[in-house]
N, C-alpha and C positions, 0 to 999 in steps of 0.2 A: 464439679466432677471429682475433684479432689478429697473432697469432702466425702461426699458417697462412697469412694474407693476403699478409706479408712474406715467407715460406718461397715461396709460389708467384709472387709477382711478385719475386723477388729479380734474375733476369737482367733484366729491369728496370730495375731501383734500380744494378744495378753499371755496365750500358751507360749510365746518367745520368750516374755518379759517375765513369766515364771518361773519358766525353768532356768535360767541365770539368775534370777534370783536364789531360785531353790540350791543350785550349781558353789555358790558364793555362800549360803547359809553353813553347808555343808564343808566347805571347805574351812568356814570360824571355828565352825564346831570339833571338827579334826582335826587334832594339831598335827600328823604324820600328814596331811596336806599342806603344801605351803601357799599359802592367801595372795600373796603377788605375783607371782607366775598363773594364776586363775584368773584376777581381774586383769591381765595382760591381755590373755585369752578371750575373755568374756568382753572388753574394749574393741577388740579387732573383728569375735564374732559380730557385734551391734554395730562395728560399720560396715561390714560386708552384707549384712541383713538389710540397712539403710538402701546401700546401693543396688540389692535385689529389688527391694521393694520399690525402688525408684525405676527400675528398669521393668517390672514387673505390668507398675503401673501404664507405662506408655503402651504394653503392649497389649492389656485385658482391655482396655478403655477405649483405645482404638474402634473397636466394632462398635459398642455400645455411643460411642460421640457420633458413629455415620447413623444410626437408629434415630437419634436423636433430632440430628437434621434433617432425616426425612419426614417427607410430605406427607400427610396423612391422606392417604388415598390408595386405590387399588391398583397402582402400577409398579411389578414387582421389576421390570429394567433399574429400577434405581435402588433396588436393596445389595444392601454391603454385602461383600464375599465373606463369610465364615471361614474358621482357620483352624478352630480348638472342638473338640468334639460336643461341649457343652451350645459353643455359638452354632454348631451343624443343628442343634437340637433345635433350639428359638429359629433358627432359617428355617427348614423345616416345616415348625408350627408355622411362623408368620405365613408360609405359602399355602397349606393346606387352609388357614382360615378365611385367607384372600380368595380363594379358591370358590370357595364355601359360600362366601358374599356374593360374588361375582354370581353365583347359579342364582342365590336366594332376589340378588335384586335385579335377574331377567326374567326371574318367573313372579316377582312382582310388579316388574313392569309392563310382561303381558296382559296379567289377569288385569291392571290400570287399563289398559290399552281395549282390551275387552268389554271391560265395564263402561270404559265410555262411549263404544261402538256401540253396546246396547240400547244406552240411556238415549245415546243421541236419534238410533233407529225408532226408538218407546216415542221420544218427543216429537218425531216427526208422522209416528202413526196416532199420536192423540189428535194433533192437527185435523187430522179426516172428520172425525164426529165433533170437533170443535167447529168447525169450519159447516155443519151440517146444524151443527144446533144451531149458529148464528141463522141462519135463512130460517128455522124453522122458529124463532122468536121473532124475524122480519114480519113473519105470518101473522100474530097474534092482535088480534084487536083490543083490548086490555090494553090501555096505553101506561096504567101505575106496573102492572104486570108487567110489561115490557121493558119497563123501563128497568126495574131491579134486575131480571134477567139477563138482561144486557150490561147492566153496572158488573155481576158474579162473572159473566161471560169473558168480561173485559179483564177484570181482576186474572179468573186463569190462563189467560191469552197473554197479559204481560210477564206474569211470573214462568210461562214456559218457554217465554221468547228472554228472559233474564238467563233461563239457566239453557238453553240453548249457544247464547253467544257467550255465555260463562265457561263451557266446555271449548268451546270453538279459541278462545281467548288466548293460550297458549301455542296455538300455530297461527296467530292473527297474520304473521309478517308472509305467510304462503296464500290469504285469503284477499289480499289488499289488492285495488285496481286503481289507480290514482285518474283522475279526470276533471273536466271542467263541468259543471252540473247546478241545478238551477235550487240558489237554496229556498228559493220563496217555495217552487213545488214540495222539496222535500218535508219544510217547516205545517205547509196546510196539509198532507197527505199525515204527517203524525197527528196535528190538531183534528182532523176526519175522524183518525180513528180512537183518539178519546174524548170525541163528543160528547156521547151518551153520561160520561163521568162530570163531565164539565157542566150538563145540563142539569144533572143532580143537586150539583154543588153552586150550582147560581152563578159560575165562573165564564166570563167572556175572554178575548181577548185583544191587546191595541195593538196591530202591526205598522210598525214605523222601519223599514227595509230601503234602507238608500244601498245598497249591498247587494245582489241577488244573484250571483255568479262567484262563485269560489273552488278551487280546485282541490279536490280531496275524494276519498272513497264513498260512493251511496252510500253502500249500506251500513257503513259501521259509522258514520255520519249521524245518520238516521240513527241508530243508537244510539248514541251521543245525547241527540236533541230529543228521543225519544224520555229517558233517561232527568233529563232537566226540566223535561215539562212535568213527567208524572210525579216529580219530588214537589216540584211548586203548586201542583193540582190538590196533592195530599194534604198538604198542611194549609191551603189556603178555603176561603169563604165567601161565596156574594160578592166577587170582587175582580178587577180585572188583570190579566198577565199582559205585561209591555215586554214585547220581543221586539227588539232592536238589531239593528245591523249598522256598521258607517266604518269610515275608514279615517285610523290614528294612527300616525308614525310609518306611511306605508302597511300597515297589517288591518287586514280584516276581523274588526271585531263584531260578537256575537251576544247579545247581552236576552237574557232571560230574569227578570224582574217581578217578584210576587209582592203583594200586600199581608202575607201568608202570619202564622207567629213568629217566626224568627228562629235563629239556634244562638244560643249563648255564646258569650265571647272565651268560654272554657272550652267549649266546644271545636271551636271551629279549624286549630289544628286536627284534629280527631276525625273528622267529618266523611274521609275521602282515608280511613284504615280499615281495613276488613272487618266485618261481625260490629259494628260501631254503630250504634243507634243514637244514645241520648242522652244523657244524666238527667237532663230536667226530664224527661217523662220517658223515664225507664222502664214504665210496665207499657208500653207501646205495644202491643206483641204484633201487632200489624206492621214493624216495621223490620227488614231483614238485613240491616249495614250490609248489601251486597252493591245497591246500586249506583251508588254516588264510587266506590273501590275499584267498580267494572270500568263506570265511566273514565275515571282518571286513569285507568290501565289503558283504555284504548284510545283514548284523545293523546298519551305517550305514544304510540304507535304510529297517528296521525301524524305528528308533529305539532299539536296543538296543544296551549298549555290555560286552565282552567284558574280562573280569582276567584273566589266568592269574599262578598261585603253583604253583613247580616245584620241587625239588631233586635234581641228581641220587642213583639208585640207592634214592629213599626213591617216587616219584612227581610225578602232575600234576595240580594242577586248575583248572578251565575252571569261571569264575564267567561267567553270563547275565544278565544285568540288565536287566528289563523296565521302561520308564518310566513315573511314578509315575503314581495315575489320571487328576491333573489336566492331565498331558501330552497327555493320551489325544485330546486335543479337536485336536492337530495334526494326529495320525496320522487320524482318521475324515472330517479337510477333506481330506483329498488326494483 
């Protein structure tokens, strides 16, 4: 700060140091001046200047050091009291501009607030003729025809149910219901419903469930497992998915296991960052890094924390990890 003080009163300090100079020229040059009784003068003025300046400093610096330490945010309780007409000016601006934000980011927060009350009313009245096309493909006897129509059907059905609980995501802790619930029901009610995908891709499944009771939210559950199938469904081939359940260490573990291509070992921190698809096969465009981001956002929520062990060309698996039961007393206060 010291530094800066001298930086900003420098024109200052050199109009001082001029004009004693210029003061003391003038007096060499005039001999009817006498030169010692000047530098007397000019000695006693440069310390009486010294000690303005030293007193000067504590007191301009003052405002500008509590600026300094303030927080950078919209609460003016903590702005310094101004004293000098220059600092009433910057008090002043700082409050009109705070002011100014303050409007700008609640009427950006509405139109937010708006937009996703829209999006979310849009998604839930696409549902109606989603849910109407589905019977009206049940109808169809064309069974190659039915089948693709059901594969696209499936496709918009998951991605409006992604971006559904993508919205929903940020007030997830007002949406939760914690319970005892049956995971083998939840696990076949998502296998149900991407059959049709499964049947395409040649893909069965081996259920190995010594596990079948775990306490946690349905639906965001169902998410979850939602979520881990359809990544392993994607990428795999003619081949079957071992979903596993057993219990290690006290915790309910969850194990979702593909024969699938694999993700690289560059990858796999990366895997679960928003917008993250791939490096090995980047031009994916089928692929949206939302789902595996969502997932580990709301298994945080759960209290459940996700492994993945991958290698490319051998497969993937997706470890679940439910907390232990004495955890359980967190999750049932909320």
């Amino acid at each position: 700060m010291i530094r800066k003080y001298l930086a900003e009163r420098l024109s200052w300090i050199t109009f001082f140091t001029f004009l004693h100079l210029f003061i003391i020229l003038v007096a060499y040059l005039d001999s009817a001046i006498p030169v010692k009784p000047i530098m007397y003068i000019v000695f006693l003025s440069l310390i009486m200047f010294c000690i303005f300046l030293i007193f000067r400093y504590k007191k301009e610096t003052h405002y500008f050091k509590l600026l300094e330490a303030r927080e950078d945010n919209l609460d003016l309780s903590n702005l310094a009291e101004a004293d000098s007409p220059f600092e009433r000016i910057i008090e002043c601006s700082i409050m009109n501009q705070t002011e100014l934000l303050k409007q700008t980011a609640e009427k950006s927060q509405m139109t937010l607030e708006q937009e996703k009350d829209e999006l979310l009313s849009w998604i839930h009245e696409v549902k109606t003729p989603l849910t109407a096309m589905h019977l009206m493909i049940d109808r169809l006897d064309d069974g190659m025809l039915k089948s693709h129509l059901t594969y696209e059907w499936l496709r918009i059905h998951l991605l409006l149910d992604q971006q559904l609980h993508q919205r929903r995501m940020p007030f997830i802790e007002n949406d939760l219901y914690m319970e005892n619930m049956n995971l083998e029901t939840i696990i076949f009610d998502e296998i149900k419903t991407l059959q049709s995908w499964c049947i395409q891709k040649g893909i069965g499944f081996d259920m190995q469930l010594e596990v079948t009771e775990v306490l946690s939210d349905a639906k965001w559950l169902a998410f979850i497992i939602r979520q881990l199938l359809t990544n392993s469904i994607k990428y795999s081939e003619n081949t079957d998915i071992l979903i596993k359940s057993y219990i290690h260490d006290e915790q309910t573990i969850l194990q979702v296991k593909d024969c699938g291509r694999g993700i690289e070992s560059k990858d796999l921190s990366r895997i679960f960052d928003k917008g993250f698809t791939s490096t090995t096969n980047h031009r994916d465009s089928a692929a949206t890094g939302m789902g595996l981001y969502l997932t580990k956002k709301a298994a945080k929520s759960l209290f459940l924390s996700i492994d993945v062990l991958s290698k490319p060309g051998v497969g993937t698996t997706m470890t679940l990890r439910f907390p232990k039961r004495n955890d359980f007393v967190n999750i049932t206060s909320m």
